[in-house]
C-alpha positions as CSV (number, residue, x, y, z in Angstrom):
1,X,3.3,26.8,-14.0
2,X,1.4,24.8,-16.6
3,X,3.2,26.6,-19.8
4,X,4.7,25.0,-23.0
5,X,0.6,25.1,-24.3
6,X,-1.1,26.9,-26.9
7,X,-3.0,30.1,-24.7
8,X,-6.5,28.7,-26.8
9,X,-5.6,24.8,-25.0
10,X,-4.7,26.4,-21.4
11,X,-7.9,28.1,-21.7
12,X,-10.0,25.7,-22.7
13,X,-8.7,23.6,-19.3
14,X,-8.7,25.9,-17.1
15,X,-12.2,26.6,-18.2
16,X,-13.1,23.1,-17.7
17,X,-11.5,23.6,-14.4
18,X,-13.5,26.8,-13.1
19,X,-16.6,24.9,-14.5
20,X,-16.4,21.9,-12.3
21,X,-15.4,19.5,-14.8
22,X,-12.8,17.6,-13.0
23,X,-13.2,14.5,-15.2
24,X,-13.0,16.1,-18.3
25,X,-10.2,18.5,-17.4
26,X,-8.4,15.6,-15.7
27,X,-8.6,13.3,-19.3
28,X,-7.5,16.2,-21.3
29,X,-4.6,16.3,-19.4
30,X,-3.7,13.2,-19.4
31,X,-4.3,12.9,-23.0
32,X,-2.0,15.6,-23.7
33,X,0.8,13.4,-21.4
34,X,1.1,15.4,-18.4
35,X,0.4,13.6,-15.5
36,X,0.9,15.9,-12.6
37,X,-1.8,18.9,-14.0
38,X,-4.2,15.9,-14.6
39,X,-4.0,15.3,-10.6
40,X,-3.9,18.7,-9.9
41,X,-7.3,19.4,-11.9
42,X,-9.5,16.2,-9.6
43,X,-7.9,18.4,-6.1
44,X,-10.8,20.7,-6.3
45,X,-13.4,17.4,-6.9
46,X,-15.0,15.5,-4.3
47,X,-14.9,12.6,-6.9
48,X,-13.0,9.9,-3.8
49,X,-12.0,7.5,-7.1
50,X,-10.6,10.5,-8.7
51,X,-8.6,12.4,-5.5
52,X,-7.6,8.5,-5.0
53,X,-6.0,8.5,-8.3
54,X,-5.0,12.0,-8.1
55,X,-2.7,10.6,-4.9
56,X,-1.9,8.0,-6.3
57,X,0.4,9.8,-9.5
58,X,1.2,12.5,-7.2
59,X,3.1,10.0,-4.8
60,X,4.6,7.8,-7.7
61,X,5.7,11.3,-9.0
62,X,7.0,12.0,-5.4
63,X,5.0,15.5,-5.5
64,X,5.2,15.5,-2.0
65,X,3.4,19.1,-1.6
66,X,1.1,18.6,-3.8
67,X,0.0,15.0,-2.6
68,X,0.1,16.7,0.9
69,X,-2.7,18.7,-0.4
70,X,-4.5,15.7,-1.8
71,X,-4.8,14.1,1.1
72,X,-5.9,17.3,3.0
73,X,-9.0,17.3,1.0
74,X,-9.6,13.6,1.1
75,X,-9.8,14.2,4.9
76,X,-11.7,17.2,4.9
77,X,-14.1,15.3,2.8
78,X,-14.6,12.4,5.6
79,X,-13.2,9.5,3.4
80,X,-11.4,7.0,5.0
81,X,-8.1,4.3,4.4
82,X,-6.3,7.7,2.7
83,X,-2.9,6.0,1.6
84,X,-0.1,7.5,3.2
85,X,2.0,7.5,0.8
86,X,5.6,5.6,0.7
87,X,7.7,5.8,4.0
88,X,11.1,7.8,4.1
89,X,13.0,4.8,4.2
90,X,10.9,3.2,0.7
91,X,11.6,7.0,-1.0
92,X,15.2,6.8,-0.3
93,X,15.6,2.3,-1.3
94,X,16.8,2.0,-4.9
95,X,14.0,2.5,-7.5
96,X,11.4,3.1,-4.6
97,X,11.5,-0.5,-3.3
98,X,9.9,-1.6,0.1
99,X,12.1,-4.2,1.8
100,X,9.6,-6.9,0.9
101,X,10.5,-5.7,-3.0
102,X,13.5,-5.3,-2.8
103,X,13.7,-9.0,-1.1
104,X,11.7,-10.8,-3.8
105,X,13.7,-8.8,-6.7
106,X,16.7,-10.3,-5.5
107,X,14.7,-13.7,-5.3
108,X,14.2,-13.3,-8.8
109,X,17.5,-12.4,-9.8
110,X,18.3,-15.8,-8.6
111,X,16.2,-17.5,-11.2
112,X,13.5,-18.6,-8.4
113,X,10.0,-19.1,-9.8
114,X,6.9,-17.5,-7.6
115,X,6.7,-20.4,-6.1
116,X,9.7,-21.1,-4.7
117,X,9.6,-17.4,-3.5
118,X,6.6,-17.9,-1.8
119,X,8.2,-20.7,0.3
120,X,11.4,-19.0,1.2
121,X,9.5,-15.8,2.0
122,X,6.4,-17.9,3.8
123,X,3.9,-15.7,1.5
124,X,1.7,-16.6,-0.9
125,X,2.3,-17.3,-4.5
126,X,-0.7,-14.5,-5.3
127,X,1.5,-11.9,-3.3
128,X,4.4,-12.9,-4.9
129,X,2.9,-12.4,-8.0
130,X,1.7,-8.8,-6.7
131,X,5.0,-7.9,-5.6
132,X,7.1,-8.9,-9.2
133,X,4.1,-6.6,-10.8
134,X,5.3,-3.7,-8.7
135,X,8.9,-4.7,-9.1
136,X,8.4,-4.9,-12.5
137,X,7.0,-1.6,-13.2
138,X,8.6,0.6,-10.3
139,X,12.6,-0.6,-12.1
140,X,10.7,-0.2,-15.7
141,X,11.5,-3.5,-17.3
142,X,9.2,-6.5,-18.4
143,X,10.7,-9.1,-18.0
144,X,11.9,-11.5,-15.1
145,X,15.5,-11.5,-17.2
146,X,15.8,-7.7,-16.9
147,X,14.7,-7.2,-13.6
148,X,17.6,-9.5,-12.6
149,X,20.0,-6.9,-14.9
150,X,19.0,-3.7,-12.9
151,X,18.6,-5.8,-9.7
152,X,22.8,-6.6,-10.3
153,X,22.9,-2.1,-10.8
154,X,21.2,-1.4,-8.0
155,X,23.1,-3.6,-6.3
156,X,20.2,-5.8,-4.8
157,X,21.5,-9.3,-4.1
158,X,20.4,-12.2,-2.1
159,X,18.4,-11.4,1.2
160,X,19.9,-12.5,4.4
């Protein structure tokens, strides 16, 4: 249920909705800050940047269902490299970390620079880099000094 809006508002996006306008619907949604009916109004699209997006929130908001259904009608579309989504084992790490985060956020917690993560993991500084982004934002902090905090309350210490 999409409640908690003005009838005139619901109206006016569902409207949008019936009428095809997946992009418009889908900003006006988001503008109004809810995430989940903005990636439920590109499933009826065949917009592949917008279903794409559309996964991508649904996962991070593990909508499991409703991504299900994404990815339905990305196949029955014909497009190809549809994410699958995070694995059981990433859904149930703390914060949603793959090994390989969880790895490098204990890397950082140890004060290493890229760099020296790069060596110890034998990856490159650029996927480093990637992987502190995703760190980064999947634990909600910005900064290298914080992540090490809620690495220490998840309980992510040194890999072995």
């Amino acid at each position: 249920m999409r409640g908690n809006l003005g009838g005139w508002a619901m109206e006016l996006l569902e409207r949008a909705e019936m009428a095809g306008d997946w992009r418009g619907a889908a900003a006006a949604w988001s503008r109004l800050g809810r995430p989940y009916d903005a990636a439920l109004a590109w499933l009826g699209s065949s917009d592949g940047a917008g279903l794409r997006e559309a996964l991508r929130t649904l996962d991070d908001l593990g909508a499991r269902a409703a991504a299900a259904a994404a990815r339905r009608r990305m196949k029955a579309l014909g497009m190809r490299a549809i994410p699958r989504g995070p694995r059981p084992a990433t859904q149930a790490a703390p914060a949603g970390l793959t090994p390989r985060e969880q790895e490098v956020l204990a890397l950082v917690a140890e004060g290493l620079a890229d760099r020296e993560i790069s060596q110890r993991l034998f990856i490159s500084e650029r996927t480093v880099h990637h992987h502190v982004s995703a760190v980064l934002a999947k634990i909600g902090v910005t900064s290298r000094t914080a992540a090490a905090r809620e690495a220490a309350r998840l309980g992510i210490g040194s890999p072995t």
